[in-house]
DRENDO-1510 file (C-alpha; in Angstrom, 1 decimal, always signed):
<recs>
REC; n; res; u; v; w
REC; 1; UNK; +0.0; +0.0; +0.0 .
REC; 2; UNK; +1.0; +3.5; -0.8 .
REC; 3; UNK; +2.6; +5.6; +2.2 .
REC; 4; UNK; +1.0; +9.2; +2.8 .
REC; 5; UNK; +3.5; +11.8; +5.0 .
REC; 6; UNK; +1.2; +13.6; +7.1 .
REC; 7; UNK; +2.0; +16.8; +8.8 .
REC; 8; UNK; +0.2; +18.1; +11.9 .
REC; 9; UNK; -0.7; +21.6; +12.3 .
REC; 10; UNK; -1.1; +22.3; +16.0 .
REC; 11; UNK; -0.3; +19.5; +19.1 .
REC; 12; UNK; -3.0; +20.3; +21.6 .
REC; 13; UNK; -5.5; +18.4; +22.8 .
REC; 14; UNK; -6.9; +17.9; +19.6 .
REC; 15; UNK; -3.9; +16.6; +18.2 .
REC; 16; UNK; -2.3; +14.7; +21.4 .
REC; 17; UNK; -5.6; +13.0; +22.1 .
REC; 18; UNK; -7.6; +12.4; +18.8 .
REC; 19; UNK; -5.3; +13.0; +15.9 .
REC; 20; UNK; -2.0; +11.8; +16.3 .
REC; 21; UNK; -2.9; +8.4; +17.8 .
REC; 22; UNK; -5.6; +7.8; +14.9 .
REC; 23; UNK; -2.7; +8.9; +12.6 .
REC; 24; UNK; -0.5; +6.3; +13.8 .
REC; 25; UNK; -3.1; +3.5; +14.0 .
REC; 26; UNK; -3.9; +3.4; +10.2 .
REC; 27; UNK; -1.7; +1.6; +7.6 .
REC; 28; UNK; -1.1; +3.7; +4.7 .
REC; 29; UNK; -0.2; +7.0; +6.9 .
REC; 30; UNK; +3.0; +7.8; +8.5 .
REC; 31; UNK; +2.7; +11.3; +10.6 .
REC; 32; UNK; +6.0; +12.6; +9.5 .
REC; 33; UNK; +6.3; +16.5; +11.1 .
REC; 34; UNK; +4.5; +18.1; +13.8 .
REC; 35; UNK; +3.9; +22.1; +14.4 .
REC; 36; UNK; +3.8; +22.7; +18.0 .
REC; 37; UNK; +5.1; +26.3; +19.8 .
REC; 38; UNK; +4.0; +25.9; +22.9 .
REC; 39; UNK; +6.9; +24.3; +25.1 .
REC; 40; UNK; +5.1; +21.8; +27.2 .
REC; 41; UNK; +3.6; +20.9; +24.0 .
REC; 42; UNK; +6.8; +20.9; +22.2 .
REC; 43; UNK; +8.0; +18.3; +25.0 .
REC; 44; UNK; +5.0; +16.0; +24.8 .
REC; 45; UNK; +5.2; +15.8; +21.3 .
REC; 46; UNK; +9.1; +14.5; +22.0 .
REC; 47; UNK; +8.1; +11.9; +24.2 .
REC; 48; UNK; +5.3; +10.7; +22.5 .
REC; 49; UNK; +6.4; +10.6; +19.0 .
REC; 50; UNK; +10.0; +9.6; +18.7 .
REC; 51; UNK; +11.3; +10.0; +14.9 .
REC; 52; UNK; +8.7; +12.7; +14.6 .
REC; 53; UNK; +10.7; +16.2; +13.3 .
REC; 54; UNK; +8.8; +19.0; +15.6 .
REC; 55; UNK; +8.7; +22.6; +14.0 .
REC; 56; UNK; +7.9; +25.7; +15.3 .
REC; 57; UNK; +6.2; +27.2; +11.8 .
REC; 58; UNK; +3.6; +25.9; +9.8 .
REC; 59; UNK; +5.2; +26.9; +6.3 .
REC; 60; UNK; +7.5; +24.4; +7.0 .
REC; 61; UNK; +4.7; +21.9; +7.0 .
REC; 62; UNK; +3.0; +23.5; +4.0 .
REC; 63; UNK; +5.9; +24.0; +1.7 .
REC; 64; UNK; +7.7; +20.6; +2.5 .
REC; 65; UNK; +6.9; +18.9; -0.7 .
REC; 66; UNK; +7.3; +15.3; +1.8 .
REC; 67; UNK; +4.3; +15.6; +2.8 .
REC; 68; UNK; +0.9; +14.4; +1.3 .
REC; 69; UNK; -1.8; +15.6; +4.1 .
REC; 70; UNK; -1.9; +18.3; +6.0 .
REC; 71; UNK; -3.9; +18.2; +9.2 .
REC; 72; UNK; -5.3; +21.1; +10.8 .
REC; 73; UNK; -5.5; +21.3; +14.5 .
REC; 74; UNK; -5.1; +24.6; +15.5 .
REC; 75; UNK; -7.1; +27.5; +17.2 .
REC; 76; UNK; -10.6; +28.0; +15.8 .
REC; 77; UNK; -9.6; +31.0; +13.8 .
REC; 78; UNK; -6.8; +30.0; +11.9 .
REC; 79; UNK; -8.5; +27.0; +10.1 .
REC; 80; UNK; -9.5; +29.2; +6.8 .
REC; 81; UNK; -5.7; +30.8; +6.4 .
REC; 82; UNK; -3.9; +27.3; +7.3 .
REC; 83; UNK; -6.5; +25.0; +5.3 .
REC; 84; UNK; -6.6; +27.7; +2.2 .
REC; 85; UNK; -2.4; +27.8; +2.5 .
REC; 86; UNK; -2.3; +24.4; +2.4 .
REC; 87; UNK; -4.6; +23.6; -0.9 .
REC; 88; UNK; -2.8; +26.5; -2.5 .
REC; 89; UNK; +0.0; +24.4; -1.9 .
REC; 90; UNK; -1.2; +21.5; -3.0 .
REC; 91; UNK; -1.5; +19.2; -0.4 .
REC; 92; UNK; -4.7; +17.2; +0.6 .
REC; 93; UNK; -6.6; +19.0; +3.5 .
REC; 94; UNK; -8.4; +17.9; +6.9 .
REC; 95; UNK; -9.6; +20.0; +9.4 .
REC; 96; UNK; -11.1; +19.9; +12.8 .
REC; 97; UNK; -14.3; +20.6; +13.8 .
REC; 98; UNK; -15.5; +23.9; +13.5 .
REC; 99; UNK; -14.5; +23.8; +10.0 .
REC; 100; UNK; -14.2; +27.2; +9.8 .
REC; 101; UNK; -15.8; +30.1; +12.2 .
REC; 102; UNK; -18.1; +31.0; +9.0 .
REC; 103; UNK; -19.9; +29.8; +6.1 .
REC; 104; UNK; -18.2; +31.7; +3.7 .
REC; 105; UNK; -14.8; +30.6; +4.6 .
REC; 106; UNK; -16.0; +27.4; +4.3 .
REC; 107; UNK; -17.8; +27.8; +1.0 .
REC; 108; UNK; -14.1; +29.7; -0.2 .
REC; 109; UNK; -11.8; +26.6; +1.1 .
REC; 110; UNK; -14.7; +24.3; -1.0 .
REC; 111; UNK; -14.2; +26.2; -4.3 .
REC; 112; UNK; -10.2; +25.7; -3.8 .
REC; 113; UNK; -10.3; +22.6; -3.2 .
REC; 114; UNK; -12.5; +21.8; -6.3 .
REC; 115; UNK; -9.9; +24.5; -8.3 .
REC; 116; UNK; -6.8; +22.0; -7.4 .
REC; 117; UNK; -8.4; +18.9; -7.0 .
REC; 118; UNK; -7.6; +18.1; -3.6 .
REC; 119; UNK; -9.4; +16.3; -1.0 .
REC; 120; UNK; -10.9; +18.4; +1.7 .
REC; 121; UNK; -12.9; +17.2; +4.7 .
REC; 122; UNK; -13.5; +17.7; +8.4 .
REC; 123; UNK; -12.6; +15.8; +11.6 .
REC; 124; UNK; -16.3; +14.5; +12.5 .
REC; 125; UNK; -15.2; +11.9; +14.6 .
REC; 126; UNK; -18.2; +11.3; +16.5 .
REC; 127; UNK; -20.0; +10.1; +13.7 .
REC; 128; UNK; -17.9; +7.2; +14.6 .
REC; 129; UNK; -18.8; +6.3; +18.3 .
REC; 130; UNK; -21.0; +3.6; +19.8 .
REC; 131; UNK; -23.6; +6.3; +21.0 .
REC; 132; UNK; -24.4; +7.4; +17.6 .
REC; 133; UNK; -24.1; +4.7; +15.7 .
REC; 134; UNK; -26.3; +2.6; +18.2 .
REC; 135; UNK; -28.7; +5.4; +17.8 .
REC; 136; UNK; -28.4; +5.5; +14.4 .
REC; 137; UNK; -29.4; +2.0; +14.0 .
REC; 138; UNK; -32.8; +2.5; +16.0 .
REC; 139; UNK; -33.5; +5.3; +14.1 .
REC; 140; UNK; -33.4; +2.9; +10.8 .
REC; 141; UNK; -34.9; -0.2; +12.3 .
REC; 142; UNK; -38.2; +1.6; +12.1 .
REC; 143; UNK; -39.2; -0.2; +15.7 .
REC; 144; UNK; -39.8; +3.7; +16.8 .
REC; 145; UNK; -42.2; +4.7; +14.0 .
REC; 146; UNK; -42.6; +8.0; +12.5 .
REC; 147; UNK; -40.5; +9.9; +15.3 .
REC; 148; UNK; -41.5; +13.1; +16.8 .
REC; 149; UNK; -38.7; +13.9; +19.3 .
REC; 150; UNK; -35.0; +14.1; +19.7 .
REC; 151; UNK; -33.1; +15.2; +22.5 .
REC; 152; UNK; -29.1; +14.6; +22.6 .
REC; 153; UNK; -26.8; +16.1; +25.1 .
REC; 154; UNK; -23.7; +16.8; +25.5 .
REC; 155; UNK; -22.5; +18.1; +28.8 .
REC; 156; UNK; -19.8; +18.5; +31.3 .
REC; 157; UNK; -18.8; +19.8; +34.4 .
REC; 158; UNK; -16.5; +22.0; +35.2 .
REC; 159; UNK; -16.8; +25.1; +37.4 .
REC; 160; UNK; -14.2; +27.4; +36.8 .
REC; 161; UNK; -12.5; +29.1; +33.3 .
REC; 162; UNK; -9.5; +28.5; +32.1 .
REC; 163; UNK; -7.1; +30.7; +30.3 .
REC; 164; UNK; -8.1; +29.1; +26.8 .
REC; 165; UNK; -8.4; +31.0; +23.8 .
REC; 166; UNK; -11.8; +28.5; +23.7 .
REC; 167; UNK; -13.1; +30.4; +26.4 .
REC; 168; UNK; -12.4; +33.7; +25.1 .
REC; 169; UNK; -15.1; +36.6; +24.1 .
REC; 170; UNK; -13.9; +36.2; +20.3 .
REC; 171; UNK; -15.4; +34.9; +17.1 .
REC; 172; UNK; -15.5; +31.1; +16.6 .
REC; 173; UNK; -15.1; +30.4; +20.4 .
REC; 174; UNK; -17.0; +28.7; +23.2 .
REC; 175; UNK; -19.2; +25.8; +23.3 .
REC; 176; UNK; -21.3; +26.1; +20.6 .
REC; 177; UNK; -18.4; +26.0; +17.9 .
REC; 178; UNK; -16.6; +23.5; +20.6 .
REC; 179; UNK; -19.3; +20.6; +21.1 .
REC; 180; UNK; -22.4; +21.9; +19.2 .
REC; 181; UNK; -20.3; +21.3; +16.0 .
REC; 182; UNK; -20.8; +17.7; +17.1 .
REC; 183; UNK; -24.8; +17.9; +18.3 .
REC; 184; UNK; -25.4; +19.8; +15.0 .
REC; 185; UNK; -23.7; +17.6; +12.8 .
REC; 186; UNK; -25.1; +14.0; +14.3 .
REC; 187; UNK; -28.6; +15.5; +13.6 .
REC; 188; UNK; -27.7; +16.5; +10.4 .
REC; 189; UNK; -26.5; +12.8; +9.6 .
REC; 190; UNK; -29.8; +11.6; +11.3 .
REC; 191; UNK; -32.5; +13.6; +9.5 .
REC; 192; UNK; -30.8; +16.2; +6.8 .
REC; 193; UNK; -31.2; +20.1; +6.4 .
REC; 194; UNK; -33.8; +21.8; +9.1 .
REC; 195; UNK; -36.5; +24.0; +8.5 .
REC; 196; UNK; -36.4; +26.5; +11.4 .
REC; 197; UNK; -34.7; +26.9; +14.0 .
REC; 198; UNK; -34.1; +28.0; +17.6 .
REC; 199; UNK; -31.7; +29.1; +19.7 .
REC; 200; UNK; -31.3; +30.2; +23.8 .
REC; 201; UNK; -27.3; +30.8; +24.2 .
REC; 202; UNK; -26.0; +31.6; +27.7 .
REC; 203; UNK; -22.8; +32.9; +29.8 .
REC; 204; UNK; -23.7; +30.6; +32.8 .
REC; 205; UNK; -20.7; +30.6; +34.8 .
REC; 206; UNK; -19.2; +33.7; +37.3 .
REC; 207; UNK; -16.7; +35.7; +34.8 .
REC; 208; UNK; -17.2; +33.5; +31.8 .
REC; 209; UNK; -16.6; +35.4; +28.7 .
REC; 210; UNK; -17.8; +33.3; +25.9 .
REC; 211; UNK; -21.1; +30.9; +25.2 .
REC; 212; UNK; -21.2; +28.2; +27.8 .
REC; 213; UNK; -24.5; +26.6; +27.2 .
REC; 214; UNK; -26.7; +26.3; +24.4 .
REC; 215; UNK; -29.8; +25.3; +23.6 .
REC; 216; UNK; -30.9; +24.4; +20.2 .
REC; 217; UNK; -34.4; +23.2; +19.0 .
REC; 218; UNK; -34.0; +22.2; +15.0 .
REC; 219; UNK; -37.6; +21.8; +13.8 .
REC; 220; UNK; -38.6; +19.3; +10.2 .
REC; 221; UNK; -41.7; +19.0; +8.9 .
REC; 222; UNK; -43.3; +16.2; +11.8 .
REC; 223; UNK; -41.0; +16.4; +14.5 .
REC; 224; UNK; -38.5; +18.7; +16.0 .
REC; 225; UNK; -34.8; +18.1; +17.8 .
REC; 226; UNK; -33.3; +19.4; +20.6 .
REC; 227; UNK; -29.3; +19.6; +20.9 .
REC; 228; UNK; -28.0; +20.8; +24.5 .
REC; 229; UNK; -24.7; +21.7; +26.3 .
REC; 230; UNK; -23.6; +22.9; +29.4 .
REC; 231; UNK; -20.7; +23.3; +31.5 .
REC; 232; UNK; -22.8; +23.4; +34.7 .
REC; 233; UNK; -23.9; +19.6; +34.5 .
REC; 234; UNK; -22.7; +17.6; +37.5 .
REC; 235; UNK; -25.8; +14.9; +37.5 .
REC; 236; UNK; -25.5; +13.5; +33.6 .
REC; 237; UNK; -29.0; +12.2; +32.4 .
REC; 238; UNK; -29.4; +10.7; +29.3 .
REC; 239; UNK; -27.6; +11.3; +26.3 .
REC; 240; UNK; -30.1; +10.5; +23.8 .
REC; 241; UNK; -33.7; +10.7; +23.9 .
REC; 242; UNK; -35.9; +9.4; +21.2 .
REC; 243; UNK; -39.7; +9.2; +20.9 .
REC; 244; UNK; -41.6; +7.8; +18.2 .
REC; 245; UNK; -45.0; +7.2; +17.4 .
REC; 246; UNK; -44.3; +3.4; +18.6 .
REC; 247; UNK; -42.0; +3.8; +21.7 .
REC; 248; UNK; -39.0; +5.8; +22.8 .
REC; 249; UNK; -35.8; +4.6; +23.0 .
REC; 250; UNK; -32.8; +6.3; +26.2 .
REC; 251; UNK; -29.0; +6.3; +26.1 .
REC; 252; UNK; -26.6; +7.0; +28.7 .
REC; 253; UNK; -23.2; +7.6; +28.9 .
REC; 254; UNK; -20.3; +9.1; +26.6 .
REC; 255; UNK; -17.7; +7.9; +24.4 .
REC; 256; UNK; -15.4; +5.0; +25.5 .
REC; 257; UNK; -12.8; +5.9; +23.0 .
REC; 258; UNK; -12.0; +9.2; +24.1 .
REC; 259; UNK; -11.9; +8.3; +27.3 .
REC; 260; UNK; -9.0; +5.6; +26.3 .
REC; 261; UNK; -7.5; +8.2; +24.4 .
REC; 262; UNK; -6.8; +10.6; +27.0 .
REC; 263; UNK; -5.6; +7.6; +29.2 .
REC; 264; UNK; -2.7; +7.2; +26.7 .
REC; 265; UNK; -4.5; +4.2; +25.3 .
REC; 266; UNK; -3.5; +3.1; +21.4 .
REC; 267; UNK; -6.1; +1.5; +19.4 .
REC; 268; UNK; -4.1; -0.8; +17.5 .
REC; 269; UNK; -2.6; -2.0; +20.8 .
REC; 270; UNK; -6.5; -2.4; +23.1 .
REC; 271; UNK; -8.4; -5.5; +22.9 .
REC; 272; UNK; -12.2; -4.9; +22.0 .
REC; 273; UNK; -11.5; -1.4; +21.2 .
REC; 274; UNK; -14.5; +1.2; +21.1 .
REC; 275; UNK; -17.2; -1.6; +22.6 .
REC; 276; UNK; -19.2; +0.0; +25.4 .
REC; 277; UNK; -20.0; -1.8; +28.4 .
REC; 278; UNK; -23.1; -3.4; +29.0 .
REC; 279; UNK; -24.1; -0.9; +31.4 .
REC; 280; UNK; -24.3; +1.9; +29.2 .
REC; 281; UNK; -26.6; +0.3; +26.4 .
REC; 282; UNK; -29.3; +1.6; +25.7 .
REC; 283; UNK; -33.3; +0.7; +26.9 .
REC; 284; UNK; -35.9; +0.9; +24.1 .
REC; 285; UNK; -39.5; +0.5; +24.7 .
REC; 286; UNK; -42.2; +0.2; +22.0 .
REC; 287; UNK; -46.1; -1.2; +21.5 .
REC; 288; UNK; -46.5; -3.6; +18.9 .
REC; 289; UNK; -50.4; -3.4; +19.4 .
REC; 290; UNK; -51.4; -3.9; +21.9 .
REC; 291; UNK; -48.3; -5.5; +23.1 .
REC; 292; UNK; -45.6; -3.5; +25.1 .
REC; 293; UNK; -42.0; -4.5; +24.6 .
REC; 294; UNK; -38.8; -3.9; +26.3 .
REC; 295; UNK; -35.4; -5.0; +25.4 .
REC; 296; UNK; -31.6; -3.6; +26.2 .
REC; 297; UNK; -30.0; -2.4; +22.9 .
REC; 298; UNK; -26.8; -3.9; +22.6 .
REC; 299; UNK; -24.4; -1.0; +21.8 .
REC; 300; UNK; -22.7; -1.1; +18.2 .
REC; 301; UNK; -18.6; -0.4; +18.1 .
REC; 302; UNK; -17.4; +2.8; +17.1 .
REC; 303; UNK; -13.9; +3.3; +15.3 .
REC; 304; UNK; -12.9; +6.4; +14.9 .
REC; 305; UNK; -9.7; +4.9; +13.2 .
REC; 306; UNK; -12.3; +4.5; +10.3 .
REC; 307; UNK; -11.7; +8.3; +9.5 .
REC; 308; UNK; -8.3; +8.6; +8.8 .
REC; 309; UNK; -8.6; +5.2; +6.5 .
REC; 310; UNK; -11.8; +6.3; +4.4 .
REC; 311; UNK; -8.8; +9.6; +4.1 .
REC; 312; UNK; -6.1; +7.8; +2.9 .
REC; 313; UNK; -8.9; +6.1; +0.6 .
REC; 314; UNK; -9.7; +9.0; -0.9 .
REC; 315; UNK; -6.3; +10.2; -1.6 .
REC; 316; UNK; -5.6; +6.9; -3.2 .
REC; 317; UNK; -8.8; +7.4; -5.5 .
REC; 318; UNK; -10.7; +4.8; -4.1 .
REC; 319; UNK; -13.4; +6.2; -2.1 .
REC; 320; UNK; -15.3; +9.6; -1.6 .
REC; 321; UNK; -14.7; +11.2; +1.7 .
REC; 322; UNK; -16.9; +9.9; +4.4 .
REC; 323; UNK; -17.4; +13.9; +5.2 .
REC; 324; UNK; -17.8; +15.8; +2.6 .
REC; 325; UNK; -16.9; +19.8; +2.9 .
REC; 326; UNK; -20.4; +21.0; +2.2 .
REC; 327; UNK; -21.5; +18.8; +5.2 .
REC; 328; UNK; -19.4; +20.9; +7.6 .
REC; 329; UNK; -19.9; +23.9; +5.9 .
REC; 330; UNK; -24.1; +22.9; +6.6 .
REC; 331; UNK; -23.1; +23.0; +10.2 .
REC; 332; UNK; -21.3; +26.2; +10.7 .
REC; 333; UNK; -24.2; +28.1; +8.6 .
REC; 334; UNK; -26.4; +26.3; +11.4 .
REC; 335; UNK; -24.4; +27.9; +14.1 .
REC; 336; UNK; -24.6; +31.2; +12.3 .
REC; 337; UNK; -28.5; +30.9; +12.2 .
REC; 338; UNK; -28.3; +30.1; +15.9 .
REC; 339; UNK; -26.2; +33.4; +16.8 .
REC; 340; UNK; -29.1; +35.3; +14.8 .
REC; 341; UNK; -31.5; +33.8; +16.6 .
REC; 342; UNK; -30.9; +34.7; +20.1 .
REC; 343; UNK; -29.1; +37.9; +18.8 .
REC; 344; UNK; -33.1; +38.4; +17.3 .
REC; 345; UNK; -34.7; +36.6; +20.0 .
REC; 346; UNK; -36.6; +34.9; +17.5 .
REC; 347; UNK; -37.3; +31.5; +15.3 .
REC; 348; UNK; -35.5; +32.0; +12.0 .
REC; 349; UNK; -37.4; +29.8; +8.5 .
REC; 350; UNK; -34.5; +28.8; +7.4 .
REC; 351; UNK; -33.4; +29.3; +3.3 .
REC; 352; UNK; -31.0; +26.6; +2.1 .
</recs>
C-alpha cells in the first residue's frame, strides 16, 4: 500500500488526544512533522512521538513537498488561512471541527479545493462512536415509527474558566463552535437540512466570557430536535432521547474511545477497542399493538480509526470522503443561524 506523509498543524488536545494516535493506527499513513510552539507541548510531542521532526512554523509543514496531508488542529480562527495555504500548496486537507468560524470561509476553502483537486474534509469523529451509531441504528430499524422527538446532550462539568483561547469573548469560540459542532452535525446525519430553528445561548458561569450553554431546537416538517450543552452539568441524564410514534428509546453515557484516548490508550494495541459496556446500552420501549415491549439495545462499536482510513482512501482514488466539505460547511451556517437567533430573540425559517 501506498505511504502518505502527514503533517500536523497544531499538538493540543486535539492533536495529542484524537489526531496523532488515529494517525498512527492506520496503515497507509505515516505522521512525519508536527507544528507545535507551545513548550510543554513541544515536549510531549518529543516523548510521545520519537522519529517525529517537531517545527515551530507551519510553512515548514505546508511547503515541505514530503508531505501528502496536511492536518489542521489549530485554534478556531486560523482553520480558513492554514486549510486555504495548504490547498494553494497542494496538499490534501483535513480539518477539525468547526470547520471554519463561517460559512463563507468554508464555501471559499470548498471552491479551492475543487480548483486543485484536492481532498478536503472535516474531523467529525463522532459520527464514529458507539452512542451514535447505536442510535443511528434504531433510528433505521423503524421499531420507533414515525418519530416526533430528539433530544441529545452533550454536557460537562466544570466550574471554573481557564485561560483558553476557547473560552475567550472572540469569534469562533465557546461551546457552541466546541461541542455543538458535534450535536449539530449527528442531527444533520440523522434527519438532513432543518427548516427552522431555535436558539437560547447563555454565559452561565461567574466571569465566563464566551457561550457556555446552548440550547438548540431544530424543527422538520413532523417532529423537532433538541441539541444541549452545558458546562454546569454535575448529575449527567441521558444522552439521547428518542420518541416515536411506537415507543421511545434512552441512552446513557459518553464515548469510550475518548476516554481511552486521553488515558494514553492506542487502538491498534487495546483488545475490543470502542465496545461499550453493557451498562451503558441503551433501553428501548415500543407497542406492537397492543403489546408492550422492552429490550436492552446492545451497543454497536465505534472506530474512529475509520476516518483517517476512508482519508487515505480517498487520496488513493478509491473512495469519496466519508465527510464531505459541504457537510461541515451545513453546520457552521447552522451555528450562524443560531447566533441570529438569540441575537433576534426569535425562530428563524430557514433558506438553504
Amino acid at each position: 500500500m501506498s505511504t502518505f506523509q502527514v503533517g500536523l498543524v497544531g499538538y493540543g488536545l486535539g492533536g495529542q488526544v484524537f489526531h496523532a494516535p488515529l494517525i498512527q493506527s492506520v496503515q497507509g499513513l505515516t505522521l512525519k512533522t508536527i507544528r507545535a510552539t507551545n513548550p510543554r507541548d513541544v515536549q510531549l510531542a518529543g516523548q510521545a512521538l520519537p522519529g517525529v521532526r517537531i517545527v515551530d512554523d507551519t510553512a515548514a509543514i505546508i511547503h515541505d513537498p514530503a508531505i501528502d496531508l496536511v492536518v489542521v488542529t489549530a485554534a478556531n480562527t486560523f482553520h480558513f488561512p492554514i486549510a486555504k495555504a495548504a490547498l494553494l500548496a497542494g496538499k490534501h486537507v483535513v480539518v477539525d471541527k468547526p470547520f471554519t468560524i463561517t460559512a463563507a470561509e468554508a464555501d471559499e476553502l470548498i471552491v479551492l479545493a475543487k480548483h486543485t483537486g484536492r481532498i478536503l474534509t472535516v474531523f467529525h469523529n463522532r459520527r464514529l462512536v458507539s452512542d451514535f451509531l447505536t442510535v443511528k441504528k434504531v433510528i433505521e430499524s423503524g421499531k420507533l415509527g414515525p418519530i416526533v422527538e430528539t433530544e441529545i446532550h452533550y454536557d460537562r462539568f466544570r466550574n471554573f474558566l481557564r485561560t483558553s483561547w476557547k473560552e475567550k469573548d472572540e469569534p469562533g469560540c465557546g461551546i457552541l463552535y466546541d461541542l455543538g459542532s458535534h450535536l449539530i452535525d449527528q442531527s444533520l446525519c440523522l434527519y438532513g437540512l432543518p427548516r427552522a430553528i431555535t436558539a437560547d445561548l447563555r454565559k452561565q458561569r461567574t466571569g465566563s466570557q464566551s457561550v457556555d450553554h446552548f440550547d438548540l431546537r431544530l424543527d422538520y416538517d413532523n417532529h423537532k430536535v433538541l441539541l444541549k450543552s452545558g458546562m454546569l452539568v454535575k448529575i449527567p441524564g441521558p444522552t439521547y432521547m428518542i420518541h416515536g410514534q411506537q415507543g421511545s428509546f434512552v441512552k446513557f453515557g459518553m464515548d469510550v474511545q475518548e476516554a481511552a484516548l486521553r488515558a494514553g490508550s492506542l487502538p491498534n494495541a487495546t483488545p475490543n477497542w470502542g465496545e461499550e459496556p453493557a451498562s451503558q446500552w441503551g433501553q428501548l420501549s415500543v407497542m406492537d399493538g397492543d403489546t408492550e415491549i422492552n429490550e436492552t439495545i446492545k451497543s454497536e462499536i465505534g472506530d474512529q480509526r475509520r476516518y483517517y482510513a476512508n482519508v487515505r482512501d480517498a487520496m488513493l482514488g478509491k473512495a469519496t470522503p466519508d465527510v464531505l466539505p459541504e457537510e461541515a460547511r451545513n453546520v457552521i451556517r447552522l451555528i450562524e443561524w443560531a447566533e441570529q437567533s438569540h441575537r433576534e430573540k426569535r425562530t428563524l425559517e430557514l433558506m438553504w
